[in-house]
PQR file of N, CA, C, O and H, with PARSE charges and radii, in Angstrom:
ATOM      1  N   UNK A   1       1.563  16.479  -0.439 -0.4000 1.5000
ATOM      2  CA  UNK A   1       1.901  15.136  -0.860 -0.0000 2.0000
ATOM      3  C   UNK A   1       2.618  14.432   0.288  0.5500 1.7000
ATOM      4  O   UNK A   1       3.261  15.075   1.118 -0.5500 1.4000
ATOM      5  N   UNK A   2       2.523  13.333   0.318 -0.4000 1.5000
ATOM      6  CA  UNK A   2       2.976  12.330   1.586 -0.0000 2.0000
ATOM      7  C   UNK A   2       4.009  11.159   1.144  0.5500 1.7000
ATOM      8  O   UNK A   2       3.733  10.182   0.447 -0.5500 1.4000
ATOM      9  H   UNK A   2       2.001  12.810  -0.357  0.4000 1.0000
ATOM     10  N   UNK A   3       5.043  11.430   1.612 -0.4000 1.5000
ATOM     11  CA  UNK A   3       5.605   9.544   1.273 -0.0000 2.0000
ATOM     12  C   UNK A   3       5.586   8.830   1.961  0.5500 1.7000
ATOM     13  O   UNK A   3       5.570   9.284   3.106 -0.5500 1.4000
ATOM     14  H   UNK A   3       5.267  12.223   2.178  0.4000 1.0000
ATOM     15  N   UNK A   4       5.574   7.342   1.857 -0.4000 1.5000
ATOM     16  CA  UNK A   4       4.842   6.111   2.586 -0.0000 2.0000
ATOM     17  C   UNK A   4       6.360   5.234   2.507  0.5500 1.7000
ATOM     18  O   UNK A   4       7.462   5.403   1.984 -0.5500 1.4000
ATOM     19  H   UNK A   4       5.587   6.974   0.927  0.4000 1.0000
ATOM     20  N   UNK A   5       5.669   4.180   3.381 -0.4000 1.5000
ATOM     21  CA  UNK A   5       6.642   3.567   3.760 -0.0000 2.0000
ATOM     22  C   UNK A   5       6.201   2.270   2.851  0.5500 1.7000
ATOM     23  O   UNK A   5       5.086   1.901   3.220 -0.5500 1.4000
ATOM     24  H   UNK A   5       4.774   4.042   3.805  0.4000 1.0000
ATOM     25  N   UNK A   6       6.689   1.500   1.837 -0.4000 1.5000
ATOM     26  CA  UNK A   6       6.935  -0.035   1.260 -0.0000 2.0000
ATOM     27  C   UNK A   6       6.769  -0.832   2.204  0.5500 1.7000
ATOM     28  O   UNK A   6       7.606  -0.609   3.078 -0.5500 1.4000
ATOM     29  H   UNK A   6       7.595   1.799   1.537  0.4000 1.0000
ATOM     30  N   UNK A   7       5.898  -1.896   2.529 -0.4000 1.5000
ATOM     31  CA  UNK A   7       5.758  -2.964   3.297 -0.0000 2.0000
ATOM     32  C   UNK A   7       6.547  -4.319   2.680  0.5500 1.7000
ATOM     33  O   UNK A   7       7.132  -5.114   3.417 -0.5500 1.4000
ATOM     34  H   UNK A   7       5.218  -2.077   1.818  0.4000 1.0000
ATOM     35  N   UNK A   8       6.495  -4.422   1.620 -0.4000 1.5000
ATOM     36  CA  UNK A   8       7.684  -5.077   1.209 -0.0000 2.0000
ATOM     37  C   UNK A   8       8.939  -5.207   1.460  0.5500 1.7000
ATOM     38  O   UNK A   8       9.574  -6.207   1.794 -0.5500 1.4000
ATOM     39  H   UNK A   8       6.020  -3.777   1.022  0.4000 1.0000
ATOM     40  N   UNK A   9       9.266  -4.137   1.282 -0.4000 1.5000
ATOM     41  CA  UNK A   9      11.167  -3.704   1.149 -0.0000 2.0000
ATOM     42  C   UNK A   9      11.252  -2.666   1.989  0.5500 1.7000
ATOM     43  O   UNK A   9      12.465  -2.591   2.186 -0.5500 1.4000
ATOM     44  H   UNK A   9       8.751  -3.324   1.010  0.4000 1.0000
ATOM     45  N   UNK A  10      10.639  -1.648   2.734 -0.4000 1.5000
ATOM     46  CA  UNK A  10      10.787  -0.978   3.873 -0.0000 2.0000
ATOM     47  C   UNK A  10      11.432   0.528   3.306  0.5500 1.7000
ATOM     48  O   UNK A  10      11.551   1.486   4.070 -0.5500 1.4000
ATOM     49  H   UNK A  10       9.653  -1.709   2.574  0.4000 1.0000
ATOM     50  N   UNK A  11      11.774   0.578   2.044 -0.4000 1.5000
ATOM     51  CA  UNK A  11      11.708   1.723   1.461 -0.0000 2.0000
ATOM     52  C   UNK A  11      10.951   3.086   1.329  0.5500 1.7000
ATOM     53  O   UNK A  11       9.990   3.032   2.097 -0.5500 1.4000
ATOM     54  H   UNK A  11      11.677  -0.199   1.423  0.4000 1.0000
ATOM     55  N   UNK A  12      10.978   3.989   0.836 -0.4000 1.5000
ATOM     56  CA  UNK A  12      10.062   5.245   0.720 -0.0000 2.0000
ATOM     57  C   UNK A  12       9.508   4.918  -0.698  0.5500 1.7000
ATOM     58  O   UNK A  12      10.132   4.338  -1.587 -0.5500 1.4000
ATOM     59  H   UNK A  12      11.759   4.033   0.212  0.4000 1.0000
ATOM     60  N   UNK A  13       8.004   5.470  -0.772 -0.4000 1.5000
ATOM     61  CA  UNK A  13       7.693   5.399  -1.897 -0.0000 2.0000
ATOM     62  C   UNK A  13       7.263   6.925  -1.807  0.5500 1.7000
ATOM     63  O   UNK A  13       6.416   7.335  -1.014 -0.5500 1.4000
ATOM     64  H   UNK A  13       7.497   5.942  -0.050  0.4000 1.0000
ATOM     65  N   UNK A  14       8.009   7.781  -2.794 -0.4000 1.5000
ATOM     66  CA  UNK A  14       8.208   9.392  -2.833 -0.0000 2.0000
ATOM     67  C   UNK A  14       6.771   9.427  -3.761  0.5500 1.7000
ATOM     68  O   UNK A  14       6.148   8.551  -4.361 -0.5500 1.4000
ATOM     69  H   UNK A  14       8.697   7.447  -3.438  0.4000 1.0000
ATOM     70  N   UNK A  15       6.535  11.141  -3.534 -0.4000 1.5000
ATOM     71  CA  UNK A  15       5.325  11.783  -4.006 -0.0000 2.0000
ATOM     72  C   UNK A  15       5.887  11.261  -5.730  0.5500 1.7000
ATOM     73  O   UNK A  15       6.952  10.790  -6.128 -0.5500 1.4000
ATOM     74  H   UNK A  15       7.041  11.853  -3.047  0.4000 1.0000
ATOM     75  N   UNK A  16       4.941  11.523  -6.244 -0.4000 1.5000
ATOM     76  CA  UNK A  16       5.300  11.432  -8.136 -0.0000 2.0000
ATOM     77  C   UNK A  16       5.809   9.661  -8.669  0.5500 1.7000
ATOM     78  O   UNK A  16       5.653   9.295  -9.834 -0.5500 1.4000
ATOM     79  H   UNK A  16       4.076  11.906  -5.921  0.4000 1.0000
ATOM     80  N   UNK A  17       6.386   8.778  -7.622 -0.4000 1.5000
ATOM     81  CA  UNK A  17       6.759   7.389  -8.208 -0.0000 2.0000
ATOM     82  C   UNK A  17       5.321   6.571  -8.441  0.5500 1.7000
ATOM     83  O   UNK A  17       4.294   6.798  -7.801 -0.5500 1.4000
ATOM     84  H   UNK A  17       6.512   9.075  -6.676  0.4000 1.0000
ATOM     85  N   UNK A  18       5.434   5.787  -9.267 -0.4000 1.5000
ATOM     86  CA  UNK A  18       4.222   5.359 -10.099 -0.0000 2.0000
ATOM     87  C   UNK A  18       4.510   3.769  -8.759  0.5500 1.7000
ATOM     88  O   UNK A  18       5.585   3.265  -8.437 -0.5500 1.4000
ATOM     89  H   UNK A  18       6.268   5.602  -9.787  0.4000 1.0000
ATOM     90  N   UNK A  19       3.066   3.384  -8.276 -0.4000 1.5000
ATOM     91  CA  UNK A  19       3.285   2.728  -7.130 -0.0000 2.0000
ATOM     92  C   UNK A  19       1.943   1.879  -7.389  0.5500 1.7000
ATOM     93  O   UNK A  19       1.205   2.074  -8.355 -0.5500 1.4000
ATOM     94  H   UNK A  19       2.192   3.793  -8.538  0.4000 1.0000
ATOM     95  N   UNK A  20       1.736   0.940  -6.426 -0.4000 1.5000
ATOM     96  CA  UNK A  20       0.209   0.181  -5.897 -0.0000 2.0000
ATOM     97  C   UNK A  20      -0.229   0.529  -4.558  0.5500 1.7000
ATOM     98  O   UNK A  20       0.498   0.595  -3.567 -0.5500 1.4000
ATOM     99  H   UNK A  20       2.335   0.781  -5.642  0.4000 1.0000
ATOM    100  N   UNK A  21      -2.125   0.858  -4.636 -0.4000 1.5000
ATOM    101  CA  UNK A  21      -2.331   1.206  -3.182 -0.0000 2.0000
ATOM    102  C   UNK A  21      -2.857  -0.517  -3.234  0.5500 1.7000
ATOM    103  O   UNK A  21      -3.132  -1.076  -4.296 -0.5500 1.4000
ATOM    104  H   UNK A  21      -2.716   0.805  -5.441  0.4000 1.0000
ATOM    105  N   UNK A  22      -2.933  -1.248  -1.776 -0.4000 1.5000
ATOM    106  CA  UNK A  22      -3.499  -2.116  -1.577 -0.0000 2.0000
ATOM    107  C   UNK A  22      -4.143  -2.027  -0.654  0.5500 1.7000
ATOM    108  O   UNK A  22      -3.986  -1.094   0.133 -0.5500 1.4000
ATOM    109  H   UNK A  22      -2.710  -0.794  -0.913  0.4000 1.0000
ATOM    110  N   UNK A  23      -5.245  -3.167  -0.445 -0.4000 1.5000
ATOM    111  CA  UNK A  23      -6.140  -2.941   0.416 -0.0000 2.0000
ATOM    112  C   UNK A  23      -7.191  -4.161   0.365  0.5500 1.7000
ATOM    113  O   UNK A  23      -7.489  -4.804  -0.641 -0.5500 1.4000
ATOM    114  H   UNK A  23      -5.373  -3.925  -1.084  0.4000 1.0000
ATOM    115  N   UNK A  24      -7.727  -4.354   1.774 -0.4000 1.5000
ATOM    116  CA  UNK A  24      -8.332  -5.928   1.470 -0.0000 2.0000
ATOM    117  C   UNK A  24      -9.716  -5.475   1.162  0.5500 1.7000
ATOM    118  O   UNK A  24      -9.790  -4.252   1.046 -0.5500 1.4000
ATOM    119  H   UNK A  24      -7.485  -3.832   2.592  0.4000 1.0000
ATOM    120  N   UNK A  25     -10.851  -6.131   0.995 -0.4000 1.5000
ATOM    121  CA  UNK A  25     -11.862  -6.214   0.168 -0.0000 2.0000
ATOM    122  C   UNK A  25     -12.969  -7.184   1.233  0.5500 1.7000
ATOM    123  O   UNK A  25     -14.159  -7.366   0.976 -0.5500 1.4000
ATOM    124  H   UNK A  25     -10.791  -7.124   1.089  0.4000 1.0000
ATOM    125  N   UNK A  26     -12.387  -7.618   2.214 -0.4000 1.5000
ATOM    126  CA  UNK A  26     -13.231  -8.800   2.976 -0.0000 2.0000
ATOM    127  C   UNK A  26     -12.654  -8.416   4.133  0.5500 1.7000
ATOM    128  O   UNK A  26     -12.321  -9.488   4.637 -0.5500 1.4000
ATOM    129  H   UNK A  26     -11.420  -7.470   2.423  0.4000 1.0000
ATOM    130  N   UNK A  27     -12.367  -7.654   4.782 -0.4000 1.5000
ATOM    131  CA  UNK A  27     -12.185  -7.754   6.219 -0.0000 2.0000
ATOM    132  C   UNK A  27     -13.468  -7.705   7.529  0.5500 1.7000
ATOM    133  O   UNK A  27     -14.073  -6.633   7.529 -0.5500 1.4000
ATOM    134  H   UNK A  27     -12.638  -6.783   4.372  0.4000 1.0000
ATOM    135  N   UNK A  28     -13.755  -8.332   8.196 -0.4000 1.5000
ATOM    136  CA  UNK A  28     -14.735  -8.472   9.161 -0.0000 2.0000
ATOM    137  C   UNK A  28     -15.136  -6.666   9.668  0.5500 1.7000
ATOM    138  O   UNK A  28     -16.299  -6.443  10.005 -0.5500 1.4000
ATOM    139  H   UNK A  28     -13.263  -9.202   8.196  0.4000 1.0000
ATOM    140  N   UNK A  29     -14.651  -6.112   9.674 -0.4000 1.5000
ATOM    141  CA  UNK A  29     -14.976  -5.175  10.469 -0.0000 2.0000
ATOM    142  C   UNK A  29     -15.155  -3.912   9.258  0.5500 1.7000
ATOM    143  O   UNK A  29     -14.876  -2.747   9.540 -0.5500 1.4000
ATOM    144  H   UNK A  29     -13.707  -6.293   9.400  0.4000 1.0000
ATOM    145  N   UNK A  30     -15.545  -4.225   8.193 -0.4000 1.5000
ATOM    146  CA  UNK A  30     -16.153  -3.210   7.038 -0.0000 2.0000
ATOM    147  C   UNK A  30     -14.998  -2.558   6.141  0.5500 1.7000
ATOM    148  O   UNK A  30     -13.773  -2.524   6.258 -0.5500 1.4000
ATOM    149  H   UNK A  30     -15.772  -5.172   7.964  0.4000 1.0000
ATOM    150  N   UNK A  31     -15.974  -2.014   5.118 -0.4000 1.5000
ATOM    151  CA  UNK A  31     -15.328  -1.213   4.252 -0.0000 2.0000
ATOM    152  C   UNK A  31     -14.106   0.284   5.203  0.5500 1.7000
ATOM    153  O   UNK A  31     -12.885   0.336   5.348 -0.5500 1.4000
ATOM    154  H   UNK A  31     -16.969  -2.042   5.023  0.4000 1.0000
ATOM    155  N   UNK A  32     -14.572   0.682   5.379 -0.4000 1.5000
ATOM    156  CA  UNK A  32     -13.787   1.775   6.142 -0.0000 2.0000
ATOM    157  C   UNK A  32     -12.973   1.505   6.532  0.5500 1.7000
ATOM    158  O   UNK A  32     -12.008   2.198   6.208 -0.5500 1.4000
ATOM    159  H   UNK A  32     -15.564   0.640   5.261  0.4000 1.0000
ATOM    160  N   UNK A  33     -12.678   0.221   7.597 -0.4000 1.5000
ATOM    161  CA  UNK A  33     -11.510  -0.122   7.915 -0.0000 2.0000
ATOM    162  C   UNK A  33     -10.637  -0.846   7.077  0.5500 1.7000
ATOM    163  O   UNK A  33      -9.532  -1.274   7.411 -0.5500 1.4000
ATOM    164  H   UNK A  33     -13.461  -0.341   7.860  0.4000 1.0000
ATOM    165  N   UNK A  34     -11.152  -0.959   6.025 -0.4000 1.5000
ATOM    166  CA  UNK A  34     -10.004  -1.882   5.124 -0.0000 2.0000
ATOM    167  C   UNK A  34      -9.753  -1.027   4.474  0.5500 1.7000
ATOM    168  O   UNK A  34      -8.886  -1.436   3.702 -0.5500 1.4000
ATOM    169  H   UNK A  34     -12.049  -0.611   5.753  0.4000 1.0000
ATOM    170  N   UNK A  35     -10.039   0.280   4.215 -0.4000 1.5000
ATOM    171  CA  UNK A  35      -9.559   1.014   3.067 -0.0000 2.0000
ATOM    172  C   UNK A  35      -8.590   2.240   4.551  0.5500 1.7000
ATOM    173  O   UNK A  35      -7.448   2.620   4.292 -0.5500 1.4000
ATOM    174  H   UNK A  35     -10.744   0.612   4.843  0.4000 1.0000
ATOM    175  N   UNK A  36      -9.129   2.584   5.660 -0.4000 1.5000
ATOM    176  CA  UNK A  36      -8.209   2.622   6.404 -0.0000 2.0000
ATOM    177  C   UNK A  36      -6.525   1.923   6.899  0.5500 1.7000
ATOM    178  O   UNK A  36      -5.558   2.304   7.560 -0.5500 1.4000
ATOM    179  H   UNK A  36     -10.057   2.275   5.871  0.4000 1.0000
ATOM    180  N   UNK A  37      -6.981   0.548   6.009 -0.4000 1.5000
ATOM    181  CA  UNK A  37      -5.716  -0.216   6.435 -0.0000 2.0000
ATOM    182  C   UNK A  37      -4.809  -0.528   5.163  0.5500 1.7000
ATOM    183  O   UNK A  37      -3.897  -1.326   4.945 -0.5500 1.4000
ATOM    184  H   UNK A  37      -7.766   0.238   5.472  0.4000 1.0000
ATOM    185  N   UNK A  38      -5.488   0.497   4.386 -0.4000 1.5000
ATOM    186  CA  UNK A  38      -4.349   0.226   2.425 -0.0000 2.0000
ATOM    187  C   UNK A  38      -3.110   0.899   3.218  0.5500 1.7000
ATOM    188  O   UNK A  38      -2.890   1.555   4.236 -0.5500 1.4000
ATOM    189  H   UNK A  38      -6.228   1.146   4.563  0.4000 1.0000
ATOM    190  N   UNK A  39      -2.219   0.138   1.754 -0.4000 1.5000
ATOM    191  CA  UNK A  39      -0.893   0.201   2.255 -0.0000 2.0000
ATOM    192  C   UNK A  39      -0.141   0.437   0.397  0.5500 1.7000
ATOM    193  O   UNK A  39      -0.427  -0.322  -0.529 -0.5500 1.4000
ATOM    194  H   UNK A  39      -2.398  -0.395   0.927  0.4000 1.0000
ATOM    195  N   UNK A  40       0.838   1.682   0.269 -0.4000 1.5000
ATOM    196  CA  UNK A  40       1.592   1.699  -0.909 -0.0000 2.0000
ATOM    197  C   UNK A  40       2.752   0.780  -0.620  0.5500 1.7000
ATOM    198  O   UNK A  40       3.478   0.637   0.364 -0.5500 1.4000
ATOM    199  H   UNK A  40       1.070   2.299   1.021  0.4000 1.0000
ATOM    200  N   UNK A  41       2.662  -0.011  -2.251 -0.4000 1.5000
ATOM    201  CA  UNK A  41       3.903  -0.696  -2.427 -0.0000 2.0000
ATOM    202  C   UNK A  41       4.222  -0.591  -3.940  0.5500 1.7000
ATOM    203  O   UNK A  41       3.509  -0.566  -4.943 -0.5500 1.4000
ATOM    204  H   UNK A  41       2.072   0.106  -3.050  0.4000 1.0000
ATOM    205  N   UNK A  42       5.885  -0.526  -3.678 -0.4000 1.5000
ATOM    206  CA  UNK A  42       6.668  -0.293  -5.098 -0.0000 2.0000
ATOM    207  C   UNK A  42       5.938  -1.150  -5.862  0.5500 1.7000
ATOM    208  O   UNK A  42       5.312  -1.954  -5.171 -0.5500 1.4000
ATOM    209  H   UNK A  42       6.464  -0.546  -2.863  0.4000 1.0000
ATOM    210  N   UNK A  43       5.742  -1.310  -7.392 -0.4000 1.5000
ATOM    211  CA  UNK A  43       5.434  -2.519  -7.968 -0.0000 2.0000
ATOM    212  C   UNK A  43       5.801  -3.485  -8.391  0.5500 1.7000
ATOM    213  O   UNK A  43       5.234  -4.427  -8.943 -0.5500 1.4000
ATOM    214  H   UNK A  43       6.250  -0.657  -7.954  0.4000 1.0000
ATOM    215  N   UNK A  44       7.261  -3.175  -8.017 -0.4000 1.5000
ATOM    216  CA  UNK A  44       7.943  -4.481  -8.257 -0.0000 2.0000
ATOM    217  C   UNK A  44       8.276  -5.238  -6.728  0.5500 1.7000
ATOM    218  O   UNK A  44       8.676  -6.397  -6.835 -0.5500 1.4000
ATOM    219  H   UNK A  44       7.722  -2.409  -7.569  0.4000 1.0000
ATOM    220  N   UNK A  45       8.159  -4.736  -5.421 -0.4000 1.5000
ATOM    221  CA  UNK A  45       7.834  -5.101  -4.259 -0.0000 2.0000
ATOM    222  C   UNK A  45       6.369  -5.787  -4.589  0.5500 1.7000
ATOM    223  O   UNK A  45       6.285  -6.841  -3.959 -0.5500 1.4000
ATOM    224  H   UNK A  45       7.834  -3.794  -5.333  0.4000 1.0000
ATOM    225  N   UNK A  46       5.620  -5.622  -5.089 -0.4000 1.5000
ATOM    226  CA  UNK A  46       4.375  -6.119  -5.102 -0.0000 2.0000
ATOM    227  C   UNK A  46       4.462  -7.589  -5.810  0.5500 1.7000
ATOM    228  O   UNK A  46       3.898  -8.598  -5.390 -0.5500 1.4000
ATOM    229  H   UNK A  46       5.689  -4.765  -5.601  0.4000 1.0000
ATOM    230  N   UNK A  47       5.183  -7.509  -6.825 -0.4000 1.5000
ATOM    231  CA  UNK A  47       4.951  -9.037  -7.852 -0.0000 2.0000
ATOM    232  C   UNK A  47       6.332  -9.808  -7.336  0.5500 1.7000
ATOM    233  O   UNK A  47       6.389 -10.913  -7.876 -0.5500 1.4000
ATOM    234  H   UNK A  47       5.642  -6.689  -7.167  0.4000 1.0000
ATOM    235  N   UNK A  48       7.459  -9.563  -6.457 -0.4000 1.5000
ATOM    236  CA  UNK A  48       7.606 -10.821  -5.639 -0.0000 2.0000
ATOM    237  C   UNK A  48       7.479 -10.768  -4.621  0.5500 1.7000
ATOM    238  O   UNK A  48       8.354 -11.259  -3.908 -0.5500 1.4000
ATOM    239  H   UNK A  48       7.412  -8.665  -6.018  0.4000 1.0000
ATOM    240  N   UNK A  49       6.378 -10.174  -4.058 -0.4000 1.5000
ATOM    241  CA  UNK A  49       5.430 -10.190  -2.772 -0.0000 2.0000
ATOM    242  C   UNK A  49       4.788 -11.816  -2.456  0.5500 1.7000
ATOM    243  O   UNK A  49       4.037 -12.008  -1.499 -0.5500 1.4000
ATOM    244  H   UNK A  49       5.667  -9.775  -4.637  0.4000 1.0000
TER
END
């Protein structure tokens, strides 16, 4: 298991916390790289994102 870093708030988001992966859907340079470029955020970092 891995913990990530919050792009929001710069926090840890630990193995087991209930979180959002994000990730864009339209980036020029394909699927792979946008799912290469998801990012976990708390979910409440996310909705006043």
């Amino acid at each position: 298991m891995k913990t990530y870093v919050c792009p929001g708030c710069g926090g840890y988001v630990v193995p087991g916390t209930a979180h959002l992966v994000i990730w864009r859907a339209d980036g020029v340079l394909g699927d792979a790289a946008d799912l290469a470029g998801r990012r976990h955020w708390h979910s409440h970092c996310w909705k006043v994102y």
